[in-house]
DOKOL-497456 format. One record per residue (C-alpha): residue number from 0; x, y, z. Coordinates in steps of 0.2 Angstrom, whole numbers. Layout:
<nodes>
NUM X Y Z
...
</nodes>
This chain:
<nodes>
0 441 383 546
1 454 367 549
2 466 362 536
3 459 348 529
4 445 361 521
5 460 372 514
6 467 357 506
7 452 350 498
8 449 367 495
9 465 370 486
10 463 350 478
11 447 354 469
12 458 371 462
13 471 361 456
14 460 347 448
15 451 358 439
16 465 369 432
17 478 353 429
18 471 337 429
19 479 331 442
20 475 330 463
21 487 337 477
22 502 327 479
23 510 321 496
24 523 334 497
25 510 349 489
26 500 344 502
27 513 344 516
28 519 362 510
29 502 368 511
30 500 360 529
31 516 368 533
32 511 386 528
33 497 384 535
34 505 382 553
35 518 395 549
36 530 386 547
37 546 392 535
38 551 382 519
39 568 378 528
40 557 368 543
41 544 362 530
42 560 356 523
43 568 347 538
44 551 339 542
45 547 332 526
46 567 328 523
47 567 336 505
48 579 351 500
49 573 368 504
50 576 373 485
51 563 359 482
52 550 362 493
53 552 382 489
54 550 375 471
55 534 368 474
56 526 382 483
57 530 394 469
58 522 381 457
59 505 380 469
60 505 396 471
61 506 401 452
62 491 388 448
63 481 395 462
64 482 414 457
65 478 411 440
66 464 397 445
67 457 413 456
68 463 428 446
69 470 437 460
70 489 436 467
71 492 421 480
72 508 418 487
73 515 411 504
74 511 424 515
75 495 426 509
76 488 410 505
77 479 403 519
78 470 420 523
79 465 422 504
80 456 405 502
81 447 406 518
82 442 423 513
83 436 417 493
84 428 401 504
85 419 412 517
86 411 427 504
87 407 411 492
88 394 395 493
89 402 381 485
90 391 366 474
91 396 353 462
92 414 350 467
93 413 332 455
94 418 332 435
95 432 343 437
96 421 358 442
97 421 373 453
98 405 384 452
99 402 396 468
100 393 410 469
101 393 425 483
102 383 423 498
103 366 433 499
104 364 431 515
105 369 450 524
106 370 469 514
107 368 460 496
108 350 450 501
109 346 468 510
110 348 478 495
111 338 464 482
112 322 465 497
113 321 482 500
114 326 490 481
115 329 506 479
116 328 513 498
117 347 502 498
118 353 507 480
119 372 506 480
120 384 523 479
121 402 519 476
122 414 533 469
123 431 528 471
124 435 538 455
125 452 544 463
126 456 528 471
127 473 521 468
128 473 505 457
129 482 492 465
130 492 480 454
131 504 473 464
132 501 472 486
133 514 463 498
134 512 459 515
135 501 470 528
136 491 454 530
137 490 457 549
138 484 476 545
139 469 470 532
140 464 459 547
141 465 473 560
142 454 484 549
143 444 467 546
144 440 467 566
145 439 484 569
146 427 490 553
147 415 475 554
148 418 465 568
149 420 481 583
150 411 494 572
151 424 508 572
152 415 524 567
153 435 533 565
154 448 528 561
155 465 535 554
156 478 526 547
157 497 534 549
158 514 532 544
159 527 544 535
160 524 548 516
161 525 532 505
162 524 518 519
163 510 511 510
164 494 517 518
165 482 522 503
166 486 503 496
167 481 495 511
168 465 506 510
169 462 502 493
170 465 484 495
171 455 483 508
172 441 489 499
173 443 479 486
174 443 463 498
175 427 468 506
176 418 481 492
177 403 472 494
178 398 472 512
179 395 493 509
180 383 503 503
181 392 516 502
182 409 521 497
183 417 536 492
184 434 540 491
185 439 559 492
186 458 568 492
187 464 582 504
188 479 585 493
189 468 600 489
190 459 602 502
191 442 612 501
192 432 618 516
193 419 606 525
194 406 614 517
195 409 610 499
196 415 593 505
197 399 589 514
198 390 594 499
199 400 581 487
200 396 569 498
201 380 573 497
202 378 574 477
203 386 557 480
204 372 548 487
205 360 559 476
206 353 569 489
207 350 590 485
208 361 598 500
209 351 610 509
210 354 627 514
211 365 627 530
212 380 618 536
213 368 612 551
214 354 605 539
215 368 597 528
216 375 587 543
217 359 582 547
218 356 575 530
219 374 567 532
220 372 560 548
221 355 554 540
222 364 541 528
223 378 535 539
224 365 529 550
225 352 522 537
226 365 517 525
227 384 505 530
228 393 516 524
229 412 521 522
230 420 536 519
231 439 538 514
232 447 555 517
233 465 555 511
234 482 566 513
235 470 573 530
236 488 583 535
237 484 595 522
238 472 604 532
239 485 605 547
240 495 621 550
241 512 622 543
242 526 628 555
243 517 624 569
244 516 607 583
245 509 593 572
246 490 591 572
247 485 611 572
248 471 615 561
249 469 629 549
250 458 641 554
251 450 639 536
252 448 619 540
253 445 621 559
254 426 615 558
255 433 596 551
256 437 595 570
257 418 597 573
258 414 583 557
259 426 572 567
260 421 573 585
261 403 572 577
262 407 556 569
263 414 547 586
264 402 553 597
265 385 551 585
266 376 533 585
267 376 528 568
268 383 511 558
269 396 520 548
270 414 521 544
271 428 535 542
272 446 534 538
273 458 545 540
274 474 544 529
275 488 555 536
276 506 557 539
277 502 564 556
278 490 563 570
279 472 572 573
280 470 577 590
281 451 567 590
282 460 550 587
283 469 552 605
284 457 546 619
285 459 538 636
286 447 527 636
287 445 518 620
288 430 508 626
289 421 524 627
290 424 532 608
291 423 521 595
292 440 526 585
293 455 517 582
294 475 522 575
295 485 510 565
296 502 517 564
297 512 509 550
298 529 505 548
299 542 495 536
300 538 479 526
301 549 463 531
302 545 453 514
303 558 453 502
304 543 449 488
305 542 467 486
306 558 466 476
307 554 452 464
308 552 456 447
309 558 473 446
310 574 465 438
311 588 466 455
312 598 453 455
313 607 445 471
314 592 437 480
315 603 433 492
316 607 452 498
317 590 458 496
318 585 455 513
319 599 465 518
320 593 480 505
321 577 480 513
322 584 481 532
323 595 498 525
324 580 505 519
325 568 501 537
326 558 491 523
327 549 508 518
328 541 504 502
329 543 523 492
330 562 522 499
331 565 505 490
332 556 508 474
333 568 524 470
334 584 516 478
335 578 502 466
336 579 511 451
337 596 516 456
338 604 501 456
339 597 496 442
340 603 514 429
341 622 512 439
342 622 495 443
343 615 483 431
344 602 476 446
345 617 468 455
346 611 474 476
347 627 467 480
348 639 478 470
349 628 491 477
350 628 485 495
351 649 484 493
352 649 504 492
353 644 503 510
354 634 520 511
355 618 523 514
356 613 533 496
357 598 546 499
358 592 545 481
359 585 563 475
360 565 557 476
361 570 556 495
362 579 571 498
363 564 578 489
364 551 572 502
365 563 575 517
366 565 591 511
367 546 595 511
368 542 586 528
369 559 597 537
370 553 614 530
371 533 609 535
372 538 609 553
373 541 620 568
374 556 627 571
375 556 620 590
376 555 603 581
377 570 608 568
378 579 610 582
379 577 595 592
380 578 584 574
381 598 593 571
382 601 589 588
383 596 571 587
384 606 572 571
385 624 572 578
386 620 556 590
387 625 540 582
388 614 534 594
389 599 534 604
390 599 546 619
391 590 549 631
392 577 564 635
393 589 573 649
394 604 572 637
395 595 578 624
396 587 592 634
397 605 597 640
398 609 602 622
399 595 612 618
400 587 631 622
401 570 626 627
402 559 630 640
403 553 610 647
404 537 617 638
405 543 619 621
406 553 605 622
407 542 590 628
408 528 596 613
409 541 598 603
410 546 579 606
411 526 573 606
412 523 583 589
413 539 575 582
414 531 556 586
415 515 563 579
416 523 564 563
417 534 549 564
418 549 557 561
419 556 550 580
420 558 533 588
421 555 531 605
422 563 516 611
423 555 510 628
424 567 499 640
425 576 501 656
426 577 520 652
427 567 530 638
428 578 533 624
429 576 541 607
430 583 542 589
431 579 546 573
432 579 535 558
433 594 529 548
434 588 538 533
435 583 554 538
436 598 555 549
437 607 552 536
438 598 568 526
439 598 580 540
440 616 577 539
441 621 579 524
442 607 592 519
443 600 602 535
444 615 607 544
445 618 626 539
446 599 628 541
447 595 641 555
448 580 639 564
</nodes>
């Protein structure tokens, strides 16, 4: 898709909602974006002032959200009309009228021939609603690729607590709800065993589960492969072992190993993810080409949209907010509130204390992640602690009282949990982040290990 079908895409939207066609510089800042090019160079090309061109984008974007009923801004813009264009066939563009309707021609046309044999099972009952999602563009497109383009059969999506990755589940879903059969959306917060989870899925699709765990995965196994289906299995590092290197099952949950393996190394045309703050031993392999899974490892947002309307003030500084807090969306949302009770909104009167606050909602999660792990990984995060700095693994070895053993799976279970960098270059160096630097400091230095 070229930019002259975005624009008289976006022309006929327009039309329709104001009575009036694309102007010259609507169209240029259109062209712009859709190159990637910043409002500063659309600016300098089109030699108008930044402020008007940014002006007119918020303006487009404004008539084009409410002409689509869904949110449409800079970043997201081009992906979203080729996306609406794509699932849509579009007819009578003249008298100010739009009329499209969704293409029948893949999982919708199957289900309308063939009845009741594809009837639909969707239960996303416990699914977040998402009223606001910023950025991860290039994350709805990976998942794009990887669920129906490469056909992924696992995949686990990863990041601390509060980076954003139920959201980008959900949205994608929402995106592409209809190119499924089934969906169904189930929480480990809780978790319960494989055997009364297997039967729920089960019930799901209105099927009676059968006696054993054998003929149950059979039925299972049945659907994923008759059926495009996807299955969403949040908080996954419930059923992990407290205490212990990251990635250790219960001995109550050890059988979803077996669920997991069975899904990468069974034929079928389905989909699993896995929501977690830490890594399953199955979604490590050496050869990707041979099992079917995929990680998607998420870290900070870089769009300062995040911040607008939640009534900060200081536009100019919030770039600078975000960088302090990595850009972690759970980190700004309660520093947010801060500055807002003690400050009035003004980020830079905040910014002027020139420390970085640990607000109680994140002393509370850091607090929960510190006492969930081992006490080889205690040891190795107070060590890194003290460095104002990355360093490297000999240094940090020289400070500790680990056998080479302890120590290098202490480091690997630390990075399974994302609660280490590892910075690659001329030597290999690592660090923890800013923030929970900052908590161990002030919060974890009389603990003994």
């Amino acid at each position: 898709m070229d930019v002259a079908e975005i624009l008289q895409f976006a022309d006929q939207l327009i039309l329709n909602k104001t009575g009036k066609r694309l102007d010259d510089l609507q169209k240029t800042v259109i062209t712009g974006v859709y190159d990637g090019k910043t409002y500063e160079t659309i600016a300098d090309e089109c030699h108008r002032s930044e402020s008007r061109v940014r002006s007119v984008g918020r303006k487009l974007w404004q008539i084009l959200s409410e002409s689509l009923g869904e949110d449409v801004n800079k970043h997201n813009f081009c992906w979203t009309i080729e996306r609406v264009i794509n699932n849509s066939q579009f007819y009578n563009f003249g008298n100010n009228q739009i009329n499209y309707c969704h293409n029948d021609n893949n999982e919708s046309s199957k289900n309308t021939e063939q009845g009741i044999k594809n009837q639909l099972y969707y239960d996303l009952t416990i699914a977040p609603k998402i009223n606001r999602f910023c950025d991860r563009i290039s994350e709805i497109d990976t998942l794009f690729n990887w669920i129906l383009n490469q056909t992924t059969n696992l995949i686990s999506i990863l990041g601390l607590s509060g980076i954003g990755k139920t959201t980008l589940v959900k949205r994608f879903i929402d995106l592409h709800q209809q190119k499924f059969e089934v969906i169904i959306w189930r929480s480990l917060k809780f978790p319960k065993s494989l055997n009364l989870l297997i039967n729920d899925l089960l019930n799901t699709c209105q099927q009676e589960p059968k006696a054993t765990i054998n003929d149950k995965l059979k039925q299972l196994f049945d659907i994923l492969t008759n059926k495009k289906c996807l299955i969403i299995l949040d908080d996954v590092q419930n059923i992990f072992t407290p205490h212990q290197f990251a990635g250790k099952y219960q001995p109550e949950y050890q059988d979803y190993q077996t669920l997991f393996k069975m899904i990468t190394e069974t034929q079928h045309q389905s989909h699993v993810i896995l929501i977690s703050q830490e890594q399953c031993p199955e979604m490590e392999s050496l050869d990707e080409e041979l099992y079917p899974i995929k990680s998607l490892e998420l870290s900070g947002l870089e769009n300062i949209d995040i911040l607008k309307n939640t009534g900060l003030k200081d536009e100019d500084t919030w770039l600078n907010l975000m960088i302090l807090y990595t850009g972690h969306p759970l980190f700004l949302k309660t520093i947010t509130i801060s500055i807002k009770k003690i400050f009035n909104g003004k980020v830079s009167e905040f910014l002027a204390e020139n420390e970085l606050v640990i607000t109680q909602e994140m002393q509370s999660l850091f607090s929960q992640i510190f006492n969930k792990i081992s006490p080889i990984e205690q040891q190795i995060i107070l060590a890194l602690s003290k460095c104002n700095q990355p360093v490297s693994r000999e240094y940090l070895k020289i400070t500790l009282e680990l056998s080479s053993t302890n120590f290098i799976n202490g480091l690997e279970s630390l990075q399974k949990r994302y609660l280490i960098q590892k910075i690659t270059g001329y030597n290999i160096l690592f660090d923890l982040s800013p923030i929970f630097r900052e908590y161990v400091r002030n919060f974890c230095q009389n603990y003994r290990t």
